[in-house]
VOGU-220200 format. One record per residue: residue number from 1; chain; x, y, z negated of N, C-alpha, C in turn. Coordinates in nm, 4 decimals, always signed. Each point is the difference from the previous one (the first is absolute). Layout:
<rs>
[r NUM; 'A'; [X; Y; Z]; [X; Y; Z]; [X; Y; Z]] ...
</rs>
This chain:
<rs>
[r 1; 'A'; [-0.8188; -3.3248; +0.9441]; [+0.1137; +0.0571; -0.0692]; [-0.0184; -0.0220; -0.1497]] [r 2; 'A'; [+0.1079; -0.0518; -0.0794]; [-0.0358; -0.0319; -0.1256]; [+0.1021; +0.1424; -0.0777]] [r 3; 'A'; [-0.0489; +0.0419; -0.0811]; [+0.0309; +0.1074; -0.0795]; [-0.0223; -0.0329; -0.1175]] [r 4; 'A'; [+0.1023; +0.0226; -0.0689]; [-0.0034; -0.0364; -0.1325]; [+0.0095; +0.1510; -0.0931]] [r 5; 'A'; [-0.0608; -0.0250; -0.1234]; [+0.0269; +0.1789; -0.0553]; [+0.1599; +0.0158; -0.0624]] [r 6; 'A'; [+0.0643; -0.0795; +0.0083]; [+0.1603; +0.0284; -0.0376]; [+0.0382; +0.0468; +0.1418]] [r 7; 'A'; [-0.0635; -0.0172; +0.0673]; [+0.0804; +0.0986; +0.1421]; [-0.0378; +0.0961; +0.0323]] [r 8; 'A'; [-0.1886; +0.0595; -0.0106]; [-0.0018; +0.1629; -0.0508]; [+0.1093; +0.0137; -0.0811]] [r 9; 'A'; [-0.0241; -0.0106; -0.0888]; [+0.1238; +0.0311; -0.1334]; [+0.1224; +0.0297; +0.0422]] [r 10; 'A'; [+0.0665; -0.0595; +0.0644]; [+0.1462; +0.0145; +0.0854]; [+0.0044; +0.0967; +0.1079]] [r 11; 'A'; [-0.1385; +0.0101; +0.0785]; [+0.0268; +0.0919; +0.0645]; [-0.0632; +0.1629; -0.0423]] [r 12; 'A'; [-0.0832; +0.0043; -0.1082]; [+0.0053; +0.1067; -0.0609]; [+0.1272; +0.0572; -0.1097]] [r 13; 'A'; [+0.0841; -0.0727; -0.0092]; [+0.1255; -0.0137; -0.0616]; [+0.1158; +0.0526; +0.0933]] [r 14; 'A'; [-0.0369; -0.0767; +0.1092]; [+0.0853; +0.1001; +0.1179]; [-0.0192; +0.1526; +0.0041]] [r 15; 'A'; [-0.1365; -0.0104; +0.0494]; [-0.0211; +0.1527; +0.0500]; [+0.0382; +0.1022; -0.1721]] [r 16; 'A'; [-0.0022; -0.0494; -0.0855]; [+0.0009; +0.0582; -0.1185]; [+0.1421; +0.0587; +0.0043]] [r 17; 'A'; [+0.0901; -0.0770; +0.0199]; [+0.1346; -0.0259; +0.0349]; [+0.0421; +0.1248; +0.1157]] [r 18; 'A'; [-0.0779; -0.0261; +0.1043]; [+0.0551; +0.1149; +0.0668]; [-0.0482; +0.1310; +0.0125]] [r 19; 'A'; [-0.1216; +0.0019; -0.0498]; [-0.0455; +0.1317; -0.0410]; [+0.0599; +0.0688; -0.1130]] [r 20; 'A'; [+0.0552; -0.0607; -0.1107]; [+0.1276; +0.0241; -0.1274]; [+0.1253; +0.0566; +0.0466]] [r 21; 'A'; [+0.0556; -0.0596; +0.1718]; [+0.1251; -0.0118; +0.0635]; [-0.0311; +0.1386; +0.0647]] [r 22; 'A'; [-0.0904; +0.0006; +0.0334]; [-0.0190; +0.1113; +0.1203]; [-0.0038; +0.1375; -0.1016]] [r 23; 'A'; [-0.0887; -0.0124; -0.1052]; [+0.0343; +0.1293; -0.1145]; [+0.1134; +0.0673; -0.0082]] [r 24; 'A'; [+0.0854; -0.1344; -0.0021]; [+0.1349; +0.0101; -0.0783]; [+0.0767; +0.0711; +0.0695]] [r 25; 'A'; [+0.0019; -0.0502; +0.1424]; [+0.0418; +0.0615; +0.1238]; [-0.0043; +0.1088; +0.0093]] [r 26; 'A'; [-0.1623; +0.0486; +0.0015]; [-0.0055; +0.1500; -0.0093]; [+0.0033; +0.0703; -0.0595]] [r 27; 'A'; [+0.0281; -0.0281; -0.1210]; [+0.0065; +0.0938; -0.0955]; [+0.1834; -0.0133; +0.0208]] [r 28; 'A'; [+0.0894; -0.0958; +0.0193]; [+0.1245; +0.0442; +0.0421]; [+0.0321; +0.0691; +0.1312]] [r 29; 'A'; [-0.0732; +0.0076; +0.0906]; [+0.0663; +0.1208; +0.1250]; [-0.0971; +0.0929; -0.0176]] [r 30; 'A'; [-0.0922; +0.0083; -0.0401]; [-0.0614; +0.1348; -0.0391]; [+0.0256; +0.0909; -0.1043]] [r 31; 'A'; [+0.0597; -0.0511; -0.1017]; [+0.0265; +0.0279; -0.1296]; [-0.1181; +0.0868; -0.0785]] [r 32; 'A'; [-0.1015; -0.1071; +0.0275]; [-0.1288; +0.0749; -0.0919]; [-0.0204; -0.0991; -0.0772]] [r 33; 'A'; [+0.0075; -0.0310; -0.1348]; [+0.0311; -0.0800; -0.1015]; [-0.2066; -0.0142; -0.0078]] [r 34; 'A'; [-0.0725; -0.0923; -0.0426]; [-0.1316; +0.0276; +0.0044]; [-0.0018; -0.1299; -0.1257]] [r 35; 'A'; [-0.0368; +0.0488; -0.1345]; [-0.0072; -0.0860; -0.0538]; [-0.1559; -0.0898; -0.0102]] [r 36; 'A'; [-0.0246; -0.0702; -0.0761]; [-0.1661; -0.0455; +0.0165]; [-0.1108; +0.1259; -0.0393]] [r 37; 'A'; [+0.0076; +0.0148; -0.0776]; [-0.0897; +0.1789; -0.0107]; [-0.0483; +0.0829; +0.1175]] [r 38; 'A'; [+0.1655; -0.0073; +0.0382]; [-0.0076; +0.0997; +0.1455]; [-0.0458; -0.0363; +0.0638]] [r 39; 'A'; [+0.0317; -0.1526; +0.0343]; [-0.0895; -0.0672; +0.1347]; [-0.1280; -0.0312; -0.0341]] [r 40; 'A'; [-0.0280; -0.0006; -0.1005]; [-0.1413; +0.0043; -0.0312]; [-0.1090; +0.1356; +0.0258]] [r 41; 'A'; [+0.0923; +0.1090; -0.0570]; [-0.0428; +0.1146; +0.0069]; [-0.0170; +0.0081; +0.1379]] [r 42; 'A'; [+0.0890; +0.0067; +0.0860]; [+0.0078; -0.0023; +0.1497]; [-0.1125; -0.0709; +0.0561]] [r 43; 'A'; [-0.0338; -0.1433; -0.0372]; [-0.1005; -0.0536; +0.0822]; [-0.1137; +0.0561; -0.0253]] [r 44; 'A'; [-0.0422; +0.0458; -0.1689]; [-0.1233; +0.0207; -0.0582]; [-0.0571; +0.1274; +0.0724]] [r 45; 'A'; [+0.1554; +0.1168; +0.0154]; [-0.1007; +0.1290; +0.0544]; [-0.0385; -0.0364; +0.1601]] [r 46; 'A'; [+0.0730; -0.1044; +0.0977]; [-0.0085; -0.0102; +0.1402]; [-0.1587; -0.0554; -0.0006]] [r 47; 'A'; [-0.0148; -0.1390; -0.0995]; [-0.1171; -0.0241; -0.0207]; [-0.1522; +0.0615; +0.0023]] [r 48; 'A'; [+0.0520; +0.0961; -0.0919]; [-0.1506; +0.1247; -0.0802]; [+0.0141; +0.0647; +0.0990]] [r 49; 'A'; [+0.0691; +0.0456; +0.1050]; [+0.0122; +0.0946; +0.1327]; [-0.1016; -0.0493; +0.0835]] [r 50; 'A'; [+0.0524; -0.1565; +0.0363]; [-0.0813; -0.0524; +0.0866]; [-0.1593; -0.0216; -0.0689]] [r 51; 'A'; [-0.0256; -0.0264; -0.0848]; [-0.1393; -0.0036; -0.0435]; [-0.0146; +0.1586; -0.0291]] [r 52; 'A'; [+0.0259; +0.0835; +0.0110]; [-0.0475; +0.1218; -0.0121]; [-0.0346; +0.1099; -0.1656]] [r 53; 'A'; [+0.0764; -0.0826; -0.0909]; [+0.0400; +0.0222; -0.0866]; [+0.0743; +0.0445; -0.0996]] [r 54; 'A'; [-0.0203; +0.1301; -0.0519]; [+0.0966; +0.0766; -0.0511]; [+0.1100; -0.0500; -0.1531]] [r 55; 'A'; [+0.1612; +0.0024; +0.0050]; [+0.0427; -0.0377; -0.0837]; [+0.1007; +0.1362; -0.0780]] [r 56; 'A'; [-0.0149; -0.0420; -0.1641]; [-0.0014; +0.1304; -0.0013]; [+0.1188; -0.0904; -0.1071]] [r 57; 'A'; [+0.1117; +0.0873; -0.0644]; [+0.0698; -0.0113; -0.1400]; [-0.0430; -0.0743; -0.0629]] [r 58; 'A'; [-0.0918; +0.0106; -0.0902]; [-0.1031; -0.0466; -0.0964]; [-0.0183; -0.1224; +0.0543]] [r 59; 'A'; [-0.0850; -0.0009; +0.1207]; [-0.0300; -0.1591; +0.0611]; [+0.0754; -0.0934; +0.0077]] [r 60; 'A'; [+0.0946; +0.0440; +0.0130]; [+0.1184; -0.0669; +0.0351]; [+0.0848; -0.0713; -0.1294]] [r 61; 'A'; [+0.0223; +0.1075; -0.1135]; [+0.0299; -0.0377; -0.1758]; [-0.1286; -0.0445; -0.0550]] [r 62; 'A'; [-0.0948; -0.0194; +0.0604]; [-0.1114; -0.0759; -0.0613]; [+0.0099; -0.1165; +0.0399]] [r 63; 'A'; [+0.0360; -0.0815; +0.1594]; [+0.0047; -0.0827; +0.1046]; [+0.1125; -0.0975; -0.0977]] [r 64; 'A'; [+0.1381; +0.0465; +0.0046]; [+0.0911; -0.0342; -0.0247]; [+0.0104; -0.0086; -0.1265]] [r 65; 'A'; [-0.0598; +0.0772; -0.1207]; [-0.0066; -0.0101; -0.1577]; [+0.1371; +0.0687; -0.0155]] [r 66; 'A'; [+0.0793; +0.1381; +0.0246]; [+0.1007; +0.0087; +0.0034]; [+0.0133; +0.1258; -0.0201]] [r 67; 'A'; [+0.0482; +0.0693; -0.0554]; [+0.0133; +0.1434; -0.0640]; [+0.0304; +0.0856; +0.1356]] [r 68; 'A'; [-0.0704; +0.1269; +0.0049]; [-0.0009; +0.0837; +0.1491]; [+0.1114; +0.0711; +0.0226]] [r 69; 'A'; [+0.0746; +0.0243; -0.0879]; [+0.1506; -0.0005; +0.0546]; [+0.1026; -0.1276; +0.0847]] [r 70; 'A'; [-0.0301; -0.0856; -0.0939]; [+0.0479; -0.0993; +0.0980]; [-0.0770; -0.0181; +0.1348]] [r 71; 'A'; [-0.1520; +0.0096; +0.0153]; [-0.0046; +0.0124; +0.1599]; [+0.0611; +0.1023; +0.0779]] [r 72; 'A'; [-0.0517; +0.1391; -0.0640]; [+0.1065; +0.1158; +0.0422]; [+0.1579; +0.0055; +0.0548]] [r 73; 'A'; [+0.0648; -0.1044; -0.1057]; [+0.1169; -0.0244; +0.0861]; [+0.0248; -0.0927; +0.1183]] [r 74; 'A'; [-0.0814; -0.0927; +0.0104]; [+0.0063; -0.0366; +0.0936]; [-0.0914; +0.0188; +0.1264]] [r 75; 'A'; [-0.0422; +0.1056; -0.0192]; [-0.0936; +0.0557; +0.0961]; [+0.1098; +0.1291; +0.0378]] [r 76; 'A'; [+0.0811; +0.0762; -0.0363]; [+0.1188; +0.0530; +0.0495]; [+0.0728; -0.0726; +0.0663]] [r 77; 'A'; [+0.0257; -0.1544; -0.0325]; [+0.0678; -0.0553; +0.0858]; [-0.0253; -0.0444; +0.1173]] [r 78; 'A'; [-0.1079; -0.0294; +0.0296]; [-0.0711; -0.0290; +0.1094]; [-0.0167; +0.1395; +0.1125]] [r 79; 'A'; [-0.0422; +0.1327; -0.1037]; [-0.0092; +0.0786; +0.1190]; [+0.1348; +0.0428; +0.0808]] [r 80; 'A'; [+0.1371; -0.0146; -0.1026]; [+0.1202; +0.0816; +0.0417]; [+0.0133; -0.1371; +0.1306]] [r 81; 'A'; [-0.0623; -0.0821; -0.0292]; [+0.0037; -0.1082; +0.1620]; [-0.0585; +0.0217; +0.1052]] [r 82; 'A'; [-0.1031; +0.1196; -0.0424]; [-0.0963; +0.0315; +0.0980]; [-0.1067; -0.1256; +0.0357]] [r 83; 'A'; [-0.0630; -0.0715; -0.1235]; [-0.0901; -0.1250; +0.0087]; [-0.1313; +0.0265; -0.0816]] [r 84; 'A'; [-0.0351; +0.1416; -0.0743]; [-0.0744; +0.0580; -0.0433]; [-0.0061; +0.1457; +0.0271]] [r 85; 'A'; [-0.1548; +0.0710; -0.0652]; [+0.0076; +0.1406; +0.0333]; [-0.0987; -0.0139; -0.0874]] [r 86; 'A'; [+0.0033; +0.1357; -0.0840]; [-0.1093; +0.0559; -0.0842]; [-0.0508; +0.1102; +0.0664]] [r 87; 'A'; [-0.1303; -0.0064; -0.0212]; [-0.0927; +0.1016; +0.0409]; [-0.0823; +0.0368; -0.1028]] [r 88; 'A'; [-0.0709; +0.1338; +0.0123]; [-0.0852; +0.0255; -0.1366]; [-0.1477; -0.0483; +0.0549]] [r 89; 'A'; [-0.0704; -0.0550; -0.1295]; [-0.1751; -0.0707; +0.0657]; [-0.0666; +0.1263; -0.0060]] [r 90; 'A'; [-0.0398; +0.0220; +0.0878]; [-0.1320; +0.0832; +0.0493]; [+0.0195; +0.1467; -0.0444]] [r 91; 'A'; [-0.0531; +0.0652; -0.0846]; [-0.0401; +0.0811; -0.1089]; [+0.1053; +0.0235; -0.1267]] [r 92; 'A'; [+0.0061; -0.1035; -0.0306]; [+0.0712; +0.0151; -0.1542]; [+0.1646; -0.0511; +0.0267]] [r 93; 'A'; [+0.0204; +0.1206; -0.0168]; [+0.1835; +0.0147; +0.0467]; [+0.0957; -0.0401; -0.1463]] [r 94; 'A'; [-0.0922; -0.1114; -0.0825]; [+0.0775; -0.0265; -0.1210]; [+0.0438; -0.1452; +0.0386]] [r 95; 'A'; [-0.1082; -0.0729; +0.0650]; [+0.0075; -0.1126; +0.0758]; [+0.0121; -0.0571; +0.1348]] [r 96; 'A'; [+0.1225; -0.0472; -0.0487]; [+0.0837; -0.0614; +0.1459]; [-0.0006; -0.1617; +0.0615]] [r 97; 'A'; [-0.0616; +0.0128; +0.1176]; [-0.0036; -0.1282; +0.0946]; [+0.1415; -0.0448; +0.0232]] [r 98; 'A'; [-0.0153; -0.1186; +0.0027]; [+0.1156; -0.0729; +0.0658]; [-0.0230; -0.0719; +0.0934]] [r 99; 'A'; [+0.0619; +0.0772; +0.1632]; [+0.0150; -0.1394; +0.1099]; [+0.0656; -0.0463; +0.1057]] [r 100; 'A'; [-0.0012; -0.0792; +0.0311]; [+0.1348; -0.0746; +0.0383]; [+0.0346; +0.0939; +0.1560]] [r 101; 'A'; [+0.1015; +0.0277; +0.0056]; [+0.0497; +0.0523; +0.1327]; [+0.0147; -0.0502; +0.1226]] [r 102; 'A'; [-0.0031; +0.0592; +0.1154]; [+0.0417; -0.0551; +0.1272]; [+0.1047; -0.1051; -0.0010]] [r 103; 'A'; [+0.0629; -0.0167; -0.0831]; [+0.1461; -0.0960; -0.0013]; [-0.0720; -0.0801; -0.0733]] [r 104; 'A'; [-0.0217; -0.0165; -0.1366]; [-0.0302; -0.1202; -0.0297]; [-0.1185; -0.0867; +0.0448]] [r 105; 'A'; [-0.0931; +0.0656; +0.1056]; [-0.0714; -0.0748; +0.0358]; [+0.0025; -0.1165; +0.1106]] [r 106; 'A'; [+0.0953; +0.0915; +0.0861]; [+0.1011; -0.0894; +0.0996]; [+0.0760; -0.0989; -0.0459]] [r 107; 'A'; [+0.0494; +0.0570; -0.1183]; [+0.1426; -0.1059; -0.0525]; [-0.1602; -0.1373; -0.0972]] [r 108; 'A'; [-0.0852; +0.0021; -0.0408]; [-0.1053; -0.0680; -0.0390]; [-0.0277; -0.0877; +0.1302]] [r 109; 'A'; [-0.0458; +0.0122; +0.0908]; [-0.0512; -0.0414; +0.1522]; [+0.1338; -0.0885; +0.0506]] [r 110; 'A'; [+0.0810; +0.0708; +0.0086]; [+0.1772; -0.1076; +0.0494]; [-0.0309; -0.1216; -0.1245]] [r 111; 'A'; [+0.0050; +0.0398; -0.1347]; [+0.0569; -0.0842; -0.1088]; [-0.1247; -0.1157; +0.0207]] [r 112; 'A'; [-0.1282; +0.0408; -0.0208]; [-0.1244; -0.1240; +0.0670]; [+0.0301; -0.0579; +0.1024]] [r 113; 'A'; [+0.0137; +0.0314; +0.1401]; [-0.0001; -0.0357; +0.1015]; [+0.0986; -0.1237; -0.0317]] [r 114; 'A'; [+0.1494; +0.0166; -0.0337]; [+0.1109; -0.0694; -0.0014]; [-0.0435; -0.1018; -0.1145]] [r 115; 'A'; [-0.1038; +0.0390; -0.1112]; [-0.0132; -0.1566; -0.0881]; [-0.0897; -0.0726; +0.1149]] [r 116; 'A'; [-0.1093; +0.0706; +0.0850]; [-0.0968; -0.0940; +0.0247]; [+0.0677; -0.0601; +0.1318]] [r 117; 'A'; [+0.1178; +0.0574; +0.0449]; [+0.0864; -0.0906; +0.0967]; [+0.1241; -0.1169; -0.0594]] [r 118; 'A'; [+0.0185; +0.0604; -0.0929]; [+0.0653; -0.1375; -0.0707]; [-0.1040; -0.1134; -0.0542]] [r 119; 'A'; [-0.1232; +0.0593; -0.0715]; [-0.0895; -0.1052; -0.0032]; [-0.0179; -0.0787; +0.1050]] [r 120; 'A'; [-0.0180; +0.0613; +0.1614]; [-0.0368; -0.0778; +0.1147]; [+0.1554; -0.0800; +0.0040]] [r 121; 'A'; [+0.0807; +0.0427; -0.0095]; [+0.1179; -0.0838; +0.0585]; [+0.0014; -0.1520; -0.1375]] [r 122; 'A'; [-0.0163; +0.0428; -0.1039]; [+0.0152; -0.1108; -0.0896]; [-0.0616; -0.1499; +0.0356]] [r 123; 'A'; [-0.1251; +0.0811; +0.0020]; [-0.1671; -0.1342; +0.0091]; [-0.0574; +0.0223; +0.1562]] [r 124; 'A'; [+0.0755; -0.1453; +0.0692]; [-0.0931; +0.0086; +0.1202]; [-0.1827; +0.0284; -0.0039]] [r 125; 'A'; [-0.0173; -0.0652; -0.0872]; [-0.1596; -0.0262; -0.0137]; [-0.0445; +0.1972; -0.0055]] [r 126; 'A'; [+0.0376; +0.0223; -0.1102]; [+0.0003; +0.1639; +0.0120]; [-0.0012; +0.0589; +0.1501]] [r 127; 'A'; [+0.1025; -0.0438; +0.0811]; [+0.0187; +0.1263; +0.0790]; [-0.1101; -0.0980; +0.1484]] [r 128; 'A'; [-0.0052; -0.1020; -0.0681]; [-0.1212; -0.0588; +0.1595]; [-0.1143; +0.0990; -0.0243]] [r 129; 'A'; [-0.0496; -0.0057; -0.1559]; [-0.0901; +0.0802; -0.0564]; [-0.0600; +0.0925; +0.0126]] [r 130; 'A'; [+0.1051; +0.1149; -0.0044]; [+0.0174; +0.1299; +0.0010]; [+0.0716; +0.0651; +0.0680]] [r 131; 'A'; [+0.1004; -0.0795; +0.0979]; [+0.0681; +0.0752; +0.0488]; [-0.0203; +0.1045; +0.1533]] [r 132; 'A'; [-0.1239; -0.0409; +0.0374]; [-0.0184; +0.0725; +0.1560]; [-0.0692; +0.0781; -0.0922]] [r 133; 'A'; [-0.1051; -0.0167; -0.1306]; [-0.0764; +0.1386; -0.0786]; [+0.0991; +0.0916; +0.0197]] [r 134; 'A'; [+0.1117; -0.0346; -0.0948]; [+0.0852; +0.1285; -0.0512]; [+0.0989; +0.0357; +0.1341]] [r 135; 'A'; [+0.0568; -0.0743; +0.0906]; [+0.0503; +0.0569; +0.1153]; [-0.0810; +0.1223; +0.0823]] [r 136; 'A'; [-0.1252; -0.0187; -0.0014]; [-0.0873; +0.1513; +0.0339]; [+0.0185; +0.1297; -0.0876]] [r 137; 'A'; [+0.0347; -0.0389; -0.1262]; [+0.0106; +0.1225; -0.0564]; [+0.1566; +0.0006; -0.0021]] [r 138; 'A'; [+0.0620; -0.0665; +0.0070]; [+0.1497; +0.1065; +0.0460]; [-0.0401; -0.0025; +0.0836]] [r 139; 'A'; [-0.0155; -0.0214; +0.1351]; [-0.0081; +0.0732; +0.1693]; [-0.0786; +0.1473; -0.0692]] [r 140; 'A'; [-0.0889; +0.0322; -0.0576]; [-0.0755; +0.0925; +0.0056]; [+0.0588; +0.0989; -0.0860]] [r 141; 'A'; [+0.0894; -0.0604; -0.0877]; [+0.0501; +0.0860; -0.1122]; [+0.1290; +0.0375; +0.0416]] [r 142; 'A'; [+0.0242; -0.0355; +0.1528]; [+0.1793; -0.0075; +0.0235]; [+0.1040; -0.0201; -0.1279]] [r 143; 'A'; [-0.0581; -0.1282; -0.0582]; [+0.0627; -0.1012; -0.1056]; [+0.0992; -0.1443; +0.0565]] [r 144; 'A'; [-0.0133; -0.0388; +0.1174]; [+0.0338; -0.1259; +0.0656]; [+0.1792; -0.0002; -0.0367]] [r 145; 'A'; [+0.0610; +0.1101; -0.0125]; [+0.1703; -0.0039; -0.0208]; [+0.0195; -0.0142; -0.1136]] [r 146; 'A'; [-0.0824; +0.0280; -0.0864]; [+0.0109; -0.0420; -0.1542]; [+0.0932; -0.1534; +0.0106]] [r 147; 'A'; [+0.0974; -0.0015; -0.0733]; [+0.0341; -0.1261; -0.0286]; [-0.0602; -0.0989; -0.1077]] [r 148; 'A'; [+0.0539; -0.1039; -0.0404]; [-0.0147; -0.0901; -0.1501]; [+0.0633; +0.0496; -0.0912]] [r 149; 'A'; [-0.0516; -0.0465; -0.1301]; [+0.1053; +0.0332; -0.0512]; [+0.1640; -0.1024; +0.0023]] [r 150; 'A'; [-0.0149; -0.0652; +0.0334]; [+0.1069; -0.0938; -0.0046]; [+0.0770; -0.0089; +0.1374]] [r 151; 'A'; [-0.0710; +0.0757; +0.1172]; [+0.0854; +0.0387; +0.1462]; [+0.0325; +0.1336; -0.0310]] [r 152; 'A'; [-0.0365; +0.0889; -0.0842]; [+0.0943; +0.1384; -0.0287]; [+0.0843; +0.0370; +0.0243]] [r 153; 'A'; [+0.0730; +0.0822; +0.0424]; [+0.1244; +0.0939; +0.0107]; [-0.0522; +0.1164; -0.1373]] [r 154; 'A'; [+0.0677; -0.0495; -0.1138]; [-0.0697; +0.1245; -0.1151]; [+0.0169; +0.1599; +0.0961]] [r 155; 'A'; [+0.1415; +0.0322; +0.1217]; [-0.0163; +0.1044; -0.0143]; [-0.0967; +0.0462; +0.0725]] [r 156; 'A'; [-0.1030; -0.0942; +0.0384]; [-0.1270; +0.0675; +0.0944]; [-0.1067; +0.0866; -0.1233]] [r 157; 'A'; [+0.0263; -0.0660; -0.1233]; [-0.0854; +0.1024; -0.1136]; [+0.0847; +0.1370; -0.0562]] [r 158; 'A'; [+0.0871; -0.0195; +0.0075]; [+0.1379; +0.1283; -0.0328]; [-0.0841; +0.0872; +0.1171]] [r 159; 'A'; [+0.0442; -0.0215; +0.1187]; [-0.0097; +0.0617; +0.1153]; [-0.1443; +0.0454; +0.0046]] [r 160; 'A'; [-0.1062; -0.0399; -0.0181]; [-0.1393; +0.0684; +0.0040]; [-0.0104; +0.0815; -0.1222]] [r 161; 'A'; [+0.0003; -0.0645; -0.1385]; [-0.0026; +0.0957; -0.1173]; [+0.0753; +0.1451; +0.0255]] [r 162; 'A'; [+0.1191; -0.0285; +0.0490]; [+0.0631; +0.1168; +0.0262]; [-0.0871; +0.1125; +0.0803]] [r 163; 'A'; [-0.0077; -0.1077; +0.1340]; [-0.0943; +0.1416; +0.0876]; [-0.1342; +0.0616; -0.0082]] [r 164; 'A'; [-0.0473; -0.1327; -0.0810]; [-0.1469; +0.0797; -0.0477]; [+0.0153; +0.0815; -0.1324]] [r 165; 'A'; [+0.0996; -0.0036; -0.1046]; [+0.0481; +0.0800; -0.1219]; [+0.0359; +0.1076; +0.0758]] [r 166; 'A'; [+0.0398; +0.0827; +0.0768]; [+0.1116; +0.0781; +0.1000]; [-0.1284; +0.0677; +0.0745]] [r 167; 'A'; [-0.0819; -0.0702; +0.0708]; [-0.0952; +0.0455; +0.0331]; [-0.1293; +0.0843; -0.0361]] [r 168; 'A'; [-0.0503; -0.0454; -0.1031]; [-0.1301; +0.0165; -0.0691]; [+0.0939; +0.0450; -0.1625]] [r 169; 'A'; [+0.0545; +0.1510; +0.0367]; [+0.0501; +0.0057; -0.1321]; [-0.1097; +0.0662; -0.1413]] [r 170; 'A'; [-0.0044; -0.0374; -0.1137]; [-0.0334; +0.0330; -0.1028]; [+0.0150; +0.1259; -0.0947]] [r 171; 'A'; [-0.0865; +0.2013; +0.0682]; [+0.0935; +0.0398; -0.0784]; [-0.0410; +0.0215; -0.1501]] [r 172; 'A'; [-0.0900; -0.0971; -0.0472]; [-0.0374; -0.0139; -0.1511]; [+0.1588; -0.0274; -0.0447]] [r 173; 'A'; [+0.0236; +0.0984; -0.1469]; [+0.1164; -0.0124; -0.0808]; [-0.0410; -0.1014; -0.1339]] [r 174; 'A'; [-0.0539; +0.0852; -0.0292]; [-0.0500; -0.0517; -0.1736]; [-0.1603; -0.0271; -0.0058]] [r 175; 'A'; [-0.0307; -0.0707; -0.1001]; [-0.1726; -0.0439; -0.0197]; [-0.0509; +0.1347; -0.0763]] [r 176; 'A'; [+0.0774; +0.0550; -0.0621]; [-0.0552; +0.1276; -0.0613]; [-0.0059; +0.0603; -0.1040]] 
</rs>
């Protein structure tokens, strides 16, 4: 097989493409507007969760270089989505944890699953690769209905955001 690097290039250009499309999507039938901050913020606290790592205000306007009101507001926005929750750390009830909720961790797991299935659908070589690896972990993760992003029905993300937002409700109001 001859591969040339202008065709990585094209096909990381794709998937770039529909991972941009699929945003767009959801942020139109969901109507949760997520600008880069947010989705940053969003990945960074799902991240420090999974490594076991506490993220706090501060960390976060230190992370980002960005005045702690502006994380503050968009850390309201995220929770009135029910995609964050503050908790107080340990002892000292001046300082507050941030971490990611039952919903956004699901809605994290769908949003991976569906790049690393559009990755398989793009690049045969990829999915000869990898693809019986990662088919075990959807069977195991009951992930296999996940679509592409590019075989989508957007309202299959409307329709879950909804029931896991609806479900796993948030009754944090304010950061404090």
């Amino acid at each position: 097989m001859d591969v040339k690097y202008l065709d990585i290039v094209k096909k990381v250009a794709e998937l770039d493409v529909e991972c941009a499309k699929a945003q767009f999507m959801f942020e139109k039938s969901t109507g949760l507007k997520v600008d880069k901050m947010t989705d940053f913020i969003m990945k960074f606290v799902y991240t420090e969760d999974l490594n076991d790592r506490a993220v706090t205000i501060t960390i976060l306007a230190n992370t980002t270089m960005s005045n702690e009101n502006t994380i503050r507001k968009k850390l309201n926005h995220l929770m009135e989505h029910n995609l964050i929750e503050i908790c107080k750390c340990g002892c000292d009830g001046r300082t507050k944890k941030i971490l990611p909720t039952i919903v956004l961790k699901k809605i994290m797991l769908i949003d991976t699953t569906a790049k690393i299935k559009t990755v398989e659908s793009l690049s045969k070589p990829f999915k000869e690769v990898f693809g019986e690896f990662f088919a075990r972990f959807y069977k195991k993760l009951n992930l296999h209905d996940i679509p592409t992003y590019h075989q989508t029905n957007y309202g299959f993300y409307n329709e879950n955001f909804l029931y896991l937002k609806n479900r796993y409700k948030n009754t944090h109001k304010k950061l404090g």
